[in-house]
C-alpha positions in Angstrom: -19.9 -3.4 -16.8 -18.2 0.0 -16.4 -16.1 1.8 -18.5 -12.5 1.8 -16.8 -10.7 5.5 -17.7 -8.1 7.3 -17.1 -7.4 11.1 -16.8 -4.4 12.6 -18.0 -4.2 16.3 -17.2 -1.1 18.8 -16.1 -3.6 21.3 -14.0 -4.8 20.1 -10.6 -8.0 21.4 -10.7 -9.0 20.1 -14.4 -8.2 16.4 -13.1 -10.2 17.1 -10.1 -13.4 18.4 -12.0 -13.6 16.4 -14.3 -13.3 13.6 -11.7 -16.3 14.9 -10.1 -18.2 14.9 -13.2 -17.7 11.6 -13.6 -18.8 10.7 -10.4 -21.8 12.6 -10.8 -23.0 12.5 -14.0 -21.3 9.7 -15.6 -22.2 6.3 -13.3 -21.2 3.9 -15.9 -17.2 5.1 -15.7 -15.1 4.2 -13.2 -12.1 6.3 -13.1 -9.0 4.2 -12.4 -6.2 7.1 -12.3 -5.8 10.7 -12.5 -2.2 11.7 -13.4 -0.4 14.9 -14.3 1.7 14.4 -17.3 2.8 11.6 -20.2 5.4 9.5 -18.5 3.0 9.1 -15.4 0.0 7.9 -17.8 2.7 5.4 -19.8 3.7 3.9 -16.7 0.1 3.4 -15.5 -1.1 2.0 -19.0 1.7 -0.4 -18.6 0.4 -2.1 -16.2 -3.5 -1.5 -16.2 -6.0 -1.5 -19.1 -8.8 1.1 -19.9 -11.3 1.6 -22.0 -10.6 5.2 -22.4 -8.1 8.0 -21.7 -9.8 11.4 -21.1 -6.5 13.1 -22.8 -5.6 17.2 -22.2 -4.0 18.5 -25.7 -1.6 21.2 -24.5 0.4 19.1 -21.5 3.9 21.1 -21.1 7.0 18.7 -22.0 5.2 16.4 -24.1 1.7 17.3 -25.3 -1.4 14.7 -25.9 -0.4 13.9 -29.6 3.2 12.7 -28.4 1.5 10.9 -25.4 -0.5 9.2 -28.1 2.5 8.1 -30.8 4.3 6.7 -27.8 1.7 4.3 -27.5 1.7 2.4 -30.9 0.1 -0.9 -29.4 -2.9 1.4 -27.8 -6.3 0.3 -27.7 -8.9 2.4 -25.8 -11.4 5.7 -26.7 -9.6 9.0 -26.4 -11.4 12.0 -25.3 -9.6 14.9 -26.2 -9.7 18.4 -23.3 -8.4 21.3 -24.0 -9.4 25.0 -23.1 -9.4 25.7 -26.7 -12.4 26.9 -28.2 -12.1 27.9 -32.0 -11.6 24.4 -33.6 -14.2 23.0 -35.8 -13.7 19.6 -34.5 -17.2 18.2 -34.8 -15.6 16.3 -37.9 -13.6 14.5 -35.5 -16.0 12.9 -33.4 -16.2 9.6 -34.8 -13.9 6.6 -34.7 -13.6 6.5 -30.7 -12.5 10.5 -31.1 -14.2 12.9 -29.1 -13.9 16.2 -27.9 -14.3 18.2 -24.5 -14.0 22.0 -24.7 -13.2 23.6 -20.7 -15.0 24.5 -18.9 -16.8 21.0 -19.6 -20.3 20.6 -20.7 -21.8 18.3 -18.2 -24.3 17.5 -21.7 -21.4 16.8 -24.2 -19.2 14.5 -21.2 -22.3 12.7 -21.0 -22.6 12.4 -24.9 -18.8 11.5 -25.3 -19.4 8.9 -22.9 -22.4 7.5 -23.9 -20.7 6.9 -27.7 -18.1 5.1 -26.2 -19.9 2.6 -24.2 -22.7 1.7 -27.5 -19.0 1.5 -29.7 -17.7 -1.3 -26.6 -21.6 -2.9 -26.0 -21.2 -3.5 -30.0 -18.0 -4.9 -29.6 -16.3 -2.2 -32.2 -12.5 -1.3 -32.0 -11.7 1.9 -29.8 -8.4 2.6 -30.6 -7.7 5.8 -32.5 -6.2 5.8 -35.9 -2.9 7.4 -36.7 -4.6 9.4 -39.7 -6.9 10.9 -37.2 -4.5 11.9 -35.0 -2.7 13.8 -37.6 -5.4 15.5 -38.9 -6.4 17.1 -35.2 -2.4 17.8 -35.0 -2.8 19.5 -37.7 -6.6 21.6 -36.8 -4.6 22.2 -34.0 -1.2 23.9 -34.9 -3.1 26.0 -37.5 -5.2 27.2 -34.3 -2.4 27.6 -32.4 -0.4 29.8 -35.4 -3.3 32.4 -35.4 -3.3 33.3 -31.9 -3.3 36.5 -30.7 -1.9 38.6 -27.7 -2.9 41.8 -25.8 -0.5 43.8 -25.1 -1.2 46.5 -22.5 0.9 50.0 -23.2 0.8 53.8 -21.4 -1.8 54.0 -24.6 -3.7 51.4 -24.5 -3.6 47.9 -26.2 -1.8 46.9 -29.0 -3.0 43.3 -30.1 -0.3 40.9 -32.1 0.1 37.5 -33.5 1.9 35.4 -31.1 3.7 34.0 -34.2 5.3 37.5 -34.5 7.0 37.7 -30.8 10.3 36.8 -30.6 10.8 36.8 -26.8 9.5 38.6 -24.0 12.7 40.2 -21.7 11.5 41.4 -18.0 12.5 45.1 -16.4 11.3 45.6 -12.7 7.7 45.6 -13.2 7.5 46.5 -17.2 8.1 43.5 -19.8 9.6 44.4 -23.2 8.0 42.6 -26.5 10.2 41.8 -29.0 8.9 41.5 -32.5 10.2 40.1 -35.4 11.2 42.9 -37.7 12.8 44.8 -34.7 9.7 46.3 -33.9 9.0 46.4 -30.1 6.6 47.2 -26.9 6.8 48.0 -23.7 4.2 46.8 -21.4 3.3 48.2 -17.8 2.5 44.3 -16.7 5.1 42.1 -15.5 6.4 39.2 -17.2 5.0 36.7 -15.1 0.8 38.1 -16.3 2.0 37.3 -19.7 3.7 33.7 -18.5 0.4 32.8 -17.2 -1.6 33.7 -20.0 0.4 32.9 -23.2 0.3 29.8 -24.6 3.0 27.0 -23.1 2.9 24.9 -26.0 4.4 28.2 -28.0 6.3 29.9 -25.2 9.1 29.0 -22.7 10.2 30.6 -19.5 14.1 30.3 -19.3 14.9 32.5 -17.4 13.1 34.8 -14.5 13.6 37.7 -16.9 13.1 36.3 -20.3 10.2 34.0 -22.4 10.7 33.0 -25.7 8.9 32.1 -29.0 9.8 28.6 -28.2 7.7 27.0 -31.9 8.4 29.8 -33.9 12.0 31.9 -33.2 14.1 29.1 -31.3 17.2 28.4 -33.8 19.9 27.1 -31.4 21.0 26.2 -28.0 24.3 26.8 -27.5 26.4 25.8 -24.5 30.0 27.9 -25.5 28.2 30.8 -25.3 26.5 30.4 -21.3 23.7 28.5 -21.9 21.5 30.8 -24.5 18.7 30.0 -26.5 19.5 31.6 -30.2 16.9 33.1 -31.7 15.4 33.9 -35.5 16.7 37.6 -34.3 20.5 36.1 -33.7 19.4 37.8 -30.0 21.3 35.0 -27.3 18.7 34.5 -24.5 19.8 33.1 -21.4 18.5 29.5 -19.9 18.5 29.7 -16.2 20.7 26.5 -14.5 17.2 25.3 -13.3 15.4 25.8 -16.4 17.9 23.4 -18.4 16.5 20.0 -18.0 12.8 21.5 -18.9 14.4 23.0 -21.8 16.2 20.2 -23.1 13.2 18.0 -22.8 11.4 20.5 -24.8 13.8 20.5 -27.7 13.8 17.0 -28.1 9.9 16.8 -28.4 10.6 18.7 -32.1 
């Protein structure tokens, strides 16, 4: 009998390939959905049953872990993606837990996949526990805290903790840094280089000008003053009319 799954994944292209590796590699799993965010994976396990969720961590909105505490009644495997690759989760892989590092190992999907099916064939619960949860959570906020950025200068590269950057406020094709302390860069790449590359489960777009240190600085939204984010710095940084409803969602995942 095959393993029914689902894949829950905000890029296109990750849900895609990893379909395709399932196809080919992975016989034994038939791959019910593919969806691109929380709410669309709640709705489907409302109404269908699987054996395993093939779970991205860092989903923008509401992240794998929330996705998970959502679903207090859950009972299927959950294999963990994520394009990090510094966490010593090998400690994890037990009790229905696994992890997938991208680009995926054809070797470890086939692994993950393989301990799931012996764990149903023995007739042994799948679900996670809550205490494992936490303790990836918390493997994985650490990670996320020592992160570090390149930041490209007239001199060269100056490399910071993103915990240290406050926001990030576009100029024509130059992007200001702004550090905690009042220190601060100016880059020669635009704002959008660093959108794509910084980490969306710690940074925010607001505006087409401005990012901000959404987990670390953010201290206020406040609507009397236009819309701004407040930050640690007391610097008001706008929130676009467009950006609002993202934002707001945001703030009520702390």
């Amino acid at each position: 009998m095959k393993l029914k799954s689902l894949i829950v994944d905000d890029e296109l292209h990750a849900r895609d390939n990893l379909y395709l590796l399932l196809q080919n590699y992975c016989p034994d799993v038939l791959v019910l959905g593919k969806m691109a965010s929380a709410e669309e994976a709640r709705q489907f396990l409302q109404k269908n049953e699987v054996d395993v969720v093939f779970l991205d961590i860092k989903m923008p909105g509401e992240d794998g872990f929330e996705f998970l505490s959502s679903l207090p009644d859950r009972d299927f495997a959950v294999v963990f993606t994520t394009a990090y690759n510094e966490f010593a989760l090998e400690a994890f892989k037990a009790n229905a837990v696994d992890y997938l590092e991208k680009p995926i190992d054809i070797e470890d999907l086939i692994n993950a996949v393989d301990k799931i099916r012996k764990l149903k064939a023995a007739d042994k619960p799948l679900h996670v526990n809550e205490n494992m949860i936490d303790l990836i959570k918390s493997v994985v906020n650490k990670q996320m805290d020592y992160e570090k950025t390149s930041i490209p200068t007239k001199d060269g590269l100056v490399i910071v903790s993103n915990k240290e950057i406050v926001y990030l406020e576009a100029s024509e094709s130059y992007t200001t840094i702004y550090l905690e302390g009042g220190k601060k860069y100016l880059s020669s790449k635009n704002i959008k280089v660093f959108e794509e590359n910084l980490n969306a489960n710690i940074f925010f777009r607001t505006h087409k000008s401005y990012i901000i240190n959404f987990a670390h600085h953010l201290k206020e939204f406040n609507r009397s003053l236009g819309n701004v984010a407040v930050m640690s710095t007391r610097a008001q940084i706008p929130v676009s009319r467009r950006k609002i409803t993202d934002f707001l969602s945001r703030v009520n995942t702390f």
